[in-house]
C-alpha positions as CSV (number, residue, x, y, z in Angstrom):
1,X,15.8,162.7,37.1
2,X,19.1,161.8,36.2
3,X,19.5,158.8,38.4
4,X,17.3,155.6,39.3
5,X,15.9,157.3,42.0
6,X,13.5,154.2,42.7
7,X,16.4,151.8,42.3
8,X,18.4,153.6,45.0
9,X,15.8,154.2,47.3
10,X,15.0,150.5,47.7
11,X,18.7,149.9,47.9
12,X,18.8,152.3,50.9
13,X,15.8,150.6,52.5
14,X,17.3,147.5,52.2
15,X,20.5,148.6,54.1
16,X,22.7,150.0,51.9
17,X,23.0,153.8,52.4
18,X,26.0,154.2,50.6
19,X,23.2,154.5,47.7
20,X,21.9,157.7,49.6
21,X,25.0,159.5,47.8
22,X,23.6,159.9,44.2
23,X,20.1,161.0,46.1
24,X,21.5,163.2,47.8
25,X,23.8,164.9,44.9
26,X,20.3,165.2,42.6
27,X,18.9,167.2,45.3
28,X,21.0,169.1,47.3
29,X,21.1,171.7,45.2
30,X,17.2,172.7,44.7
31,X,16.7,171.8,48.7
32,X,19.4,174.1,49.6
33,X,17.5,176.9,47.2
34,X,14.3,176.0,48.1
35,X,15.2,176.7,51.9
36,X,17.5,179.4,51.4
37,X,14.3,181.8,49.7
38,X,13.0,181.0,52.9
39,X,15.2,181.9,55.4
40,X,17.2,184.7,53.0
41,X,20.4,183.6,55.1
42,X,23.1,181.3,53.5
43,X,24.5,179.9,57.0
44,X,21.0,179.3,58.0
45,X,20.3,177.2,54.8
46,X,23.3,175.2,54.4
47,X,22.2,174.4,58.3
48,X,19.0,173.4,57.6
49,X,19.7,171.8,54.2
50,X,22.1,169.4,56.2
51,X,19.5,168.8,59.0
52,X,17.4,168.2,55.8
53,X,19.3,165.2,54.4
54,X,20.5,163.2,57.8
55,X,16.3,163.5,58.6
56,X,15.9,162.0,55.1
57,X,18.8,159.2,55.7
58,X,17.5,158.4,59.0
59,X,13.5,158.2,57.7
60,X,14.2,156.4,54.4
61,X,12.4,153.6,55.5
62,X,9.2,155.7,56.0
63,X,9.3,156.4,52.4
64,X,6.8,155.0,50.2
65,X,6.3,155.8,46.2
66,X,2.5,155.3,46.8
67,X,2.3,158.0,48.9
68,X,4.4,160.9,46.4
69,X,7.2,161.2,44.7
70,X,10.6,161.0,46.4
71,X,11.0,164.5,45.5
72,X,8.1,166.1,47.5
73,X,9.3,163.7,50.9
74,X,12.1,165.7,50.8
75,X,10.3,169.0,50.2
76,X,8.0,167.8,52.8
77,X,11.0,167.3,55.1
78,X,12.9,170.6,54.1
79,X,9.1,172.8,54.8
80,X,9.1,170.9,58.4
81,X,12.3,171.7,59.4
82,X,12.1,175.2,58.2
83,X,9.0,175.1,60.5
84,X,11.2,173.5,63.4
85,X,13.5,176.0,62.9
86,X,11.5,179.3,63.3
87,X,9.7,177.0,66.1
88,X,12.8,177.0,68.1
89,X,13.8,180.4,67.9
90,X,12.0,182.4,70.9
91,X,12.5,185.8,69.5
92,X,9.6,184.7,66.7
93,X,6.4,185.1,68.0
94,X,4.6,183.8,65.0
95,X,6.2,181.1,62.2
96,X,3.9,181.2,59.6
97,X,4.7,185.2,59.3
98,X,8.3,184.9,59.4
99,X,10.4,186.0,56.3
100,X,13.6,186.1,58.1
101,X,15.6,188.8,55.8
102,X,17.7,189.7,58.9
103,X,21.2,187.8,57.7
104,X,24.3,189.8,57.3
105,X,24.0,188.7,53.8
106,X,22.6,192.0,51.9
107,X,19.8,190.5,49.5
108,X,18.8,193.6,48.2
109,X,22.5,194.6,46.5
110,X,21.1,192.1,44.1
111,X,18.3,194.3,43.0
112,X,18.8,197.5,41.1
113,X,16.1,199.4,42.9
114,X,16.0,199.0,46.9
115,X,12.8,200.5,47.1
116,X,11.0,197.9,44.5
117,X,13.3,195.4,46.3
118,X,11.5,196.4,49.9
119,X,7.8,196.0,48.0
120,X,8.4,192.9,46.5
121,X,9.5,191.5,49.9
122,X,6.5,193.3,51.6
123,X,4.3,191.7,49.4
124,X,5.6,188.4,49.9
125,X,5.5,188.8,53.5
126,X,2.1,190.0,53.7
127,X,0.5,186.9,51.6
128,X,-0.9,183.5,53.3
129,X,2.0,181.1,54.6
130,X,0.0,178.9,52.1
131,X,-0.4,181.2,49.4
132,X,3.2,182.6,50.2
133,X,4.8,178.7,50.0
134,X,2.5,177.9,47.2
135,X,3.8,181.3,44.9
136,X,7.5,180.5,46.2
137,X,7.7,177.1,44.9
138,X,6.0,177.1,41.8
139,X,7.7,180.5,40.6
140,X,11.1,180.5,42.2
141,X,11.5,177.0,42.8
142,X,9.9,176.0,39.7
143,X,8.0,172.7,41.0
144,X,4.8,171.4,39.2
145,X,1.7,171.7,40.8
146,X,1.9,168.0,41.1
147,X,5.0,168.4,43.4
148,X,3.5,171.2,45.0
149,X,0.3,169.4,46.1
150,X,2.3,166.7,47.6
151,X,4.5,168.8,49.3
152,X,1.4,171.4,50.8
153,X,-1.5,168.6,51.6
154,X,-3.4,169.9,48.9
155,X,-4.8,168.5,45.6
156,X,-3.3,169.6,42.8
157,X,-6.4,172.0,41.6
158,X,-6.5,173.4,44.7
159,X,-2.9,174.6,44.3
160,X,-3.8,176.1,41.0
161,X,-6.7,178.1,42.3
162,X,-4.4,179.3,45.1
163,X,-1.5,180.3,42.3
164,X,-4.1,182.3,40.4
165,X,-6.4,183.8,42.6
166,X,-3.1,185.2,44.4
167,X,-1.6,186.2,41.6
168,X,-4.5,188.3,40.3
169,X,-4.1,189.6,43.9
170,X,-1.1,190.9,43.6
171,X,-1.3,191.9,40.2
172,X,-4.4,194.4,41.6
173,X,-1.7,195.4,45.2
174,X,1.3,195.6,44.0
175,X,2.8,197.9,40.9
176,X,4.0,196.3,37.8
177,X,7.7,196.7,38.2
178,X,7.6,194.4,41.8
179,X,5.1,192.1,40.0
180,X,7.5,191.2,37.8
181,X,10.6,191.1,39.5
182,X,8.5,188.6,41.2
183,X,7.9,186.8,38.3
184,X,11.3,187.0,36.5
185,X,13.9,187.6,39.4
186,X,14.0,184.6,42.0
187,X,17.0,185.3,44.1
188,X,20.9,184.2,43.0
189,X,22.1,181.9,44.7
């Protein structure tokens, strides 16, 4: 962290939000990413990522560093709007199966091979919302498991067996090419 993220927290808790600025240019970018692989939509996640923030500026005085790092509260907060989001919409019948790839935006130009591109997001789709949330973050979002057990509720060796028993899963479902573009091609942003 390239700011005193503890310093400016407890500035913004004491009333001065003008110290929500340097916050929210740490982390605007990796929230907006983290949502975006989500939603697979850019209006959607520049939406969302504002929602994101003014929840976050109007809640800062519900944070508390005993609880998690300032980081995962705003993961947290980014994951439940998502949630709120697909909650909303009345077309979805269930949120934790969504894996909205319906934008105008066309995703898949980014990948050589539309066929591996349509496996890899089957494959996605078709995991756990945990397992699913829990594969996102740590490989495309690149959080620790630390970060990622604060964010999902669960304790940091739970996280882990979730990472590798699903990736063994796919490993065995899915053929090597879309195993690892899921490994080494998160989307561009």
């Amino acid at each position: 962290m390239s700011v005193d993220e503890s310093a400016l927290v407890a500035a913004c808790q004491a009333g001065d939000l003008t110290n929500f600025d340097p916050l929210y240019r740490e982390y605007v970018k990796p929230i907006y990413g983290f949502i975006y692989r989500r939603t697979m939509s850019r209006g959607t996640a520049e939406d969302l990522t504002s929602v994101t923030f003014m929840k976050a500026l109007e809640k800062i005085n519900t944070y508390s560093p005993r609880k998690g790092a300032f980081a995962a509260w705003l993961y947290r907060i980014a994951r439940n709007t998502i949630t709120d989001h697909y909650r909303s919409r009345r077309d979805v019948k269930n949120i934790d199966d969504v894996w909205d790839l319906s934008s105008t935006e066309r995703v898949d130009e980014k990948v050589d091979d539309r066929i591996t591109y349509e496996k890899l997001s089957s494959a996605i789709q078709d995991l756990d919302p945990l397992k699913r949330d829990i594969i996102l973050m740590r490989l495309w979002d690149g959080l620790s498991y630390k970060e990622i057990s604060d964010i999902v509720g669960k304790t940091e060796s739970n996280c882990k067996v979730i990472y590798s028993r699903t990736m063994a899963e796919l490993k065995l479902t899915v053929p090597l090419t879309v195993f690892l573009l899921l490994l080494l091609s998160p989307p561009k942003l």
